[in-house]
C-alpha positions as CSV (number, residue, x, y, z in Angstrom):
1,X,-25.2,-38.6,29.1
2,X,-28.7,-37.2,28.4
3,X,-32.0,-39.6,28.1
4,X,-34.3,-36.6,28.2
5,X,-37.2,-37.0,25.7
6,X,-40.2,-34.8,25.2
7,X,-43.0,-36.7,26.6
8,X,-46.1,-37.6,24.0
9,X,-43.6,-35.3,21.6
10,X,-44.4,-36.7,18.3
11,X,-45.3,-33.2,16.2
12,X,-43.9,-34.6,13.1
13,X,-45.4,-36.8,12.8
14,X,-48.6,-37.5,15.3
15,X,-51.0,-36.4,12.8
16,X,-49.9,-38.5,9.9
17,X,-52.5,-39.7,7.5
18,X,-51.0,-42.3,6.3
19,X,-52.4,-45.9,5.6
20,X,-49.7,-48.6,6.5
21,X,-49.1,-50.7,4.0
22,X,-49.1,-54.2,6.4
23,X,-50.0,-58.0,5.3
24,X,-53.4,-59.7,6.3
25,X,-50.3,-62.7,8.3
26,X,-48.7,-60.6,10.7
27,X,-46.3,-63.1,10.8
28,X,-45.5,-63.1,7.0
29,X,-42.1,-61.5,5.5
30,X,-43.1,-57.9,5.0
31,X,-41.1,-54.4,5.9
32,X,-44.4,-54.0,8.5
33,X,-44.2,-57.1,10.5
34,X,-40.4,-56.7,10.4
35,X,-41.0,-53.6,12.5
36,X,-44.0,-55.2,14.6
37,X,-42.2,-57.8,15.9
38,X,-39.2,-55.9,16.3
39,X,-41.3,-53.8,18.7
40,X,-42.6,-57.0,20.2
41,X,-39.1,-58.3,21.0
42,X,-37.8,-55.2,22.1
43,X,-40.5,-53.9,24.5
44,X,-43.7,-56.6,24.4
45,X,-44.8,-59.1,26.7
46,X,-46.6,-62.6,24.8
47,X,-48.8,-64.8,26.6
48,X,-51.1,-67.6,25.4
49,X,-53.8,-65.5,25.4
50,X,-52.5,-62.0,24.2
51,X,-49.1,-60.1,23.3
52,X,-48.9,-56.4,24.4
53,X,-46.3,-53.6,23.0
54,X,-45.4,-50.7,24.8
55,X,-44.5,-47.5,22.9
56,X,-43.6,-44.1,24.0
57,X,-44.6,-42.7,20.5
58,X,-48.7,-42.2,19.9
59,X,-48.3,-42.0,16.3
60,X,-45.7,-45.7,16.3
61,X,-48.4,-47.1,18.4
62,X,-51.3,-46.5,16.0
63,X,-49.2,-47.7,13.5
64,X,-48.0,-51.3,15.9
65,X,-52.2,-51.3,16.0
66,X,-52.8,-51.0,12.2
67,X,-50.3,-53.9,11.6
68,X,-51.9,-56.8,13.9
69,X,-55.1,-54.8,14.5
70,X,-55.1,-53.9,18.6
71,X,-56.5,-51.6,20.7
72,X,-54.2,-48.6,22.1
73,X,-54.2,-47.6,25.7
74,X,-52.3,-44.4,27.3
75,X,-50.7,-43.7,30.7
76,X,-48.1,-41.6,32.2
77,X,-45.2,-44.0,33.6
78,X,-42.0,-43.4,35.7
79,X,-39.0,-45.7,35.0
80,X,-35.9,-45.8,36.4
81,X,-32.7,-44.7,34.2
82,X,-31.0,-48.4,33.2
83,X,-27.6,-47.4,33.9
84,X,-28.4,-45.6,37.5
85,X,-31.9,-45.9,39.4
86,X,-31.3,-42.7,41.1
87,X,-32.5,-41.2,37.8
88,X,-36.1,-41.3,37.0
89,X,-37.9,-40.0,33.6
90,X,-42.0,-39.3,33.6
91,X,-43.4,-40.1,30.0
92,X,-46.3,-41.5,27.9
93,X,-46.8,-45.0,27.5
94,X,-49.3,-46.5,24.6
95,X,-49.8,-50.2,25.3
96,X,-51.2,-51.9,21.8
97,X,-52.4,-54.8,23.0
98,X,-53.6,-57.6,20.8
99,X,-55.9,-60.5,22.2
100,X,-56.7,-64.3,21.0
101,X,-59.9,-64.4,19.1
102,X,-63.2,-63.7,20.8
103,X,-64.1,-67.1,22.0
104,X,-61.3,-68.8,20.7
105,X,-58.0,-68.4,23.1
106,X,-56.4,-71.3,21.1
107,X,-56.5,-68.5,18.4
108,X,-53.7,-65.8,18.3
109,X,-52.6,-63.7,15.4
110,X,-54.0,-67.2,13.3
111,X,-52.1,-69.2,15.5
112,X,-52.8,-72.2,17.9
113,X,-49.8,-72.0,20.2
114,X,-47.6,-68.9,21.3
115,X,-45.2,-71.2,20.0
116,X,-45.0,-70.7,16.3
117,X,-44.9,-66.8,17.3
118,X,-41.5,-64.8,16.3
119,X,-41.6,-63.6,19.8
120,X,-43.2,-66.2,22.3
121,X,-42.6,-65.2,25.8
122,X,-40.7,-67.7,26.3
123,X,-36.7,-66.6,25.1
124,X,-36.9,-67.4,21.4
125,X,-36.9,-65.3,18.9
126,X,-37.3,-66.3,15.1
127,X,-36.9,-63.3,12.4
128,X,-35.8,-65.7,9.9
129,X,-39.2,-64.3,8.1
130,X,-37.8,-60.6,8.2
131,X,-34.2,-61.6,6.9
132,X,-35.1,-59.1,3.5
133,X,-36.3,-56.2,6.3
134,X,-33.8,-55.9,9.1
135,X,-33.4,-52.4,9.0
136,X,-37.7,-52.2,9.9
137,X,-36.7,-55.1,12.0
138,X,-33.5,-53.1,13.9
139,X,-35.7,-50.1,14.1
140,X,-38.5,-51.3,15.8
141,X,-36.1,-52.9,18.0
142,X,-34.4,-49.9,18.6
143,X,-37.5,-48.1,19.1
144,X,-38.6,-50.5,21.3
145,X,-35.8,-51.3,23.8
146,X,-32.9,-48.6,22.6
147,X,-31.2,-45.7,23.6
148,X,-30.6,-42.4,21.6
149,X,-28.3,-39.4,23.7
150,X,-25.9,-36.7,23.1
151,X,-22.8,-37.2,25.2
152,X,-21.8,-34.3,26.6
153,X,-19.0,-35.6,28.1
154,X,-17.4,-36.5,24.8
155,X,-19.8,-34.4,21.6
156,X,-20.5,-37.7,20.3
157,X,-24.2,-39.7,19.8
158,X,-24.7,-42.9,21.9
159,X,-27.2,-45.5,20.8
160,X,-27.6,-48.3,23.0
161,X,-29.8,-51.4,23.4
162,X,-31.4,-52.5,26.7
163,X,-33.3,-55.7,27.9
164,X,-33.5,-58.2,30.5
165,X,-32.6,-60.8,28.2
166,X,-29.7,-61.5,26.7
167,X,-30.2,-63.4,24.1
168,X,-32.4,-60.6,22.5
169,X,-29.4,-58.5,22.5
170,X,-27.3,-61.3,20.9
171,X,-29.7,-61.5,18.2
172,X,-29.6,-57.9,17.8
173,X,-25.7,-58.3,17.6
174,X,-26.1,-60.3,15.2
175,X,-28.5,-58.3,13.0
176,X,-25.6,-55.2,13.2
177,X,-22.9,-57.5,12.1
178,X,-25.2,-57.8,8.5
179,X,-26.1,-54.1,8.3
180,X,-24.9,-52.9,5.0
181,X,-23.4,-49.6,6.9
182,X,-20.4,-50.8,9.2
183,X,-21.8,-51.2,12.8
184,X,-19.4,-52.3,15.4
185,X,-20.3,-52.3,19.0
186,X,-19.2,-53.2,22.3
187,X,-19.6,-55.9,25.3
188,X,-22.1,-57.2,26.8
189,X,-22.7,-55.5,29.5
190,X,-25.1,-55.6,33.3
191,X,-27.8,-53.0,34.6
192,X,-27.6,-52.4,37.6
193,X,-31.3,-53.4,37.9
194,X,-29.9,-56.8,36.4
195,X,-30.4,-56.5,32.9
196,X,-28.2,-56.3,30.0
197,X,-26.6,-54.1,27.7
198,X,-24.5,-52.9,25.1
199,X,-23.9,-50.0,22.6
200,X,-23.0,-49.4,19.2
201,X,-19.4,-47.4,18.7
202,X,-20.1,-43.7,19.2
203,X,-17.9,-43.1,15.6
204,X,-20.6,-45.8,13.9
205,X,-23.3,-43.7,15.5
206,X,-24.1,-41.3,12.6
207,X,-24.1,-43.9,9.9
208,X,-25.8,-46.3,11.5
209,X,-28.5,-44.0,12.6
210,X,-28.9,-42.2,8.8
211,X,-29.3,-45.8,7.3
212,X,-32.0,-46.8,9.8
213,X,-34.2,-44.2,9.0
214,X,-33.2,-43.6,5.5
215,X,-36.6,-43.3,3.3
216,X,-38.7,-44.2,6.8
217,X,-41.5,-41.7,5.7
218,X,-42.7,-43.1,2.6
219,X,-43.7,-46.5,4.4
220,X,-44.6,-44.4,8.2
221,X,-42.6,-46.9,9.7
222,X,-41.2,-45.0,12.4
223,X,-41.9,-43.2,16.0
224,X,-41.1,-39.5,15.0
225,X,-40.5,-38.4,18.0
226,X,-37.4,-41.1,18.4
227,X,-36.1,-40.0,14.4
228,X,-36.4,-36.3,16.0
229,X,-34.2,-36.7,18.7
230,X,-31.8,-38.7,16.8
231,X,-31.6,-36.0,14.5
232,X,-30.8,-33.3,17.3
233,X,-28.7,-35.4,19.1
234,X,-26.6,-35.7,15.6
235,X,-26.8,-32.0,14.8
236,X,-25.4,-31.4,18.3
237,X,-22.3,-33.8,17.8
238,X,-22.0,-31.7,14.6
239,X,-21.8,-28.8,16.2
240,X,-19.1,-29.8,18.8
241,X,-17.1,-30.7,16.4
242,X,-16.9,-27.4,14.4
243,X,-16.2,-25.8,17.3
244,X,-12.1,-25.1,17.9
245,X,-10.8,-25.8,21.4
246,X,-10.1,-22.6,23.5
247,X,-6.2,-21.7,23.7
């Protein structure tokens, strides 16, 4: 299987001028937040004094930023592959980070307490808000702590979701089993850095993937280099499958 992934590769989309439609509540119902907190959930650390959101996108960070109004920091980061530390990838990070109000730390995203958060640090996680927006919800999710490669092995797409916590990936479960495009996926499954995982049925790949970013331009909802590679890793399975077996 293949993780590779441009670094900083977002050419479709990195110089979009595009003003994100987003709610003065970042916690309201709203095709933006969906995909905020989705992000959050996925790849975001909350505290009671800040949340911050890691992207490997530029142009999905500035638009994380435009939704709850943080600041964007870059850096180049090594991680370990999930499924074997002997395999490393080098690529940009872009931290949003979001802080309590200045000289008010009782006072984040208009909120006293961490606690009434969709994401609060702490293992819960309530999208009840977003229940008319899961596909922005699923994307930022998969954007934020999911998988997109080409198996070689077998010419087919994997998506997968990652995270320490299962329970997220219960919820995300969850969230498949209502998708309006037939999603079935597998197990549970450990890391072998002790995390979790599972992955969506390589035949429910192509469907669920083309529903997830169906129409994700008009609202610039979206990391474009993660639609990109999703796209090539599809044309690829396309290909192997037009082409006849030798004799």
């Amino acid at each position: 299987m293949s993780d590779a992934e441009t670094p900083g590769d977002s050419s479709d989309g990195g110089d979009r001028l595009l003003e994100i439609d987003a709610p003065t509540d970042p916690l309201a119902g709203h095709p933006a937040t969906a995909y905020f907190w989705g992000h959050v959930a996925g790849s975001g650390t909350v505290s009671d004094d800040g949340l911050e959101v890691v992207a490997n996108d530029e142009a999905s960070a500035q638009v994380l930023a435009a939704v709850a109004g943080g600041e964007v920091d870059h850096d180049r980061t090594t991680h370990e592959y999930a499924h074997d530390p002997s395999i490393t990838r080098t690529e940009d990070e872009y931290t949003v980070a979001v802080t309590a109000a200045a000289g008010d730390e009782d006072d984040l995203l208009g909120r006293t307490s961490r606690l009434g958060l969709p994401v609060d640090g702490r293992g819960n996680y309530r999208f009840e808000a977003f229940s008319s927006h899961e596909r922005e919800l699923l994307r930022g999710l998969l954007e934020g702590c999911g998988t997109v490669c080409f198996k070689s092995s077998s010419g087919t797409v994997g998506i997968s979701f990652v995270h320490e916590e299962r329970a997220l990936l219960e919820r995300v479960q969850t969230l498949l089993e209502a998708c309006p495009v037939e999603t079935p996926y597998g197990d549970l499954g450990t890391t072998s850095s002790g995390g979790f995982w599972f992955g969506v049925d390589d035949e429910a790949a192509p469907a669920f993937g083309g529903w997830l970013y169906e129409d994700c331009e008009r609202t610039g909802l979206y990391a474009p280099s993660r639609r990109r590679k999703l796209e090539r890793s599809l044309e690829q399975a396309e290909i192997e499958d037009r082409t006849p077996l030798g004799p």
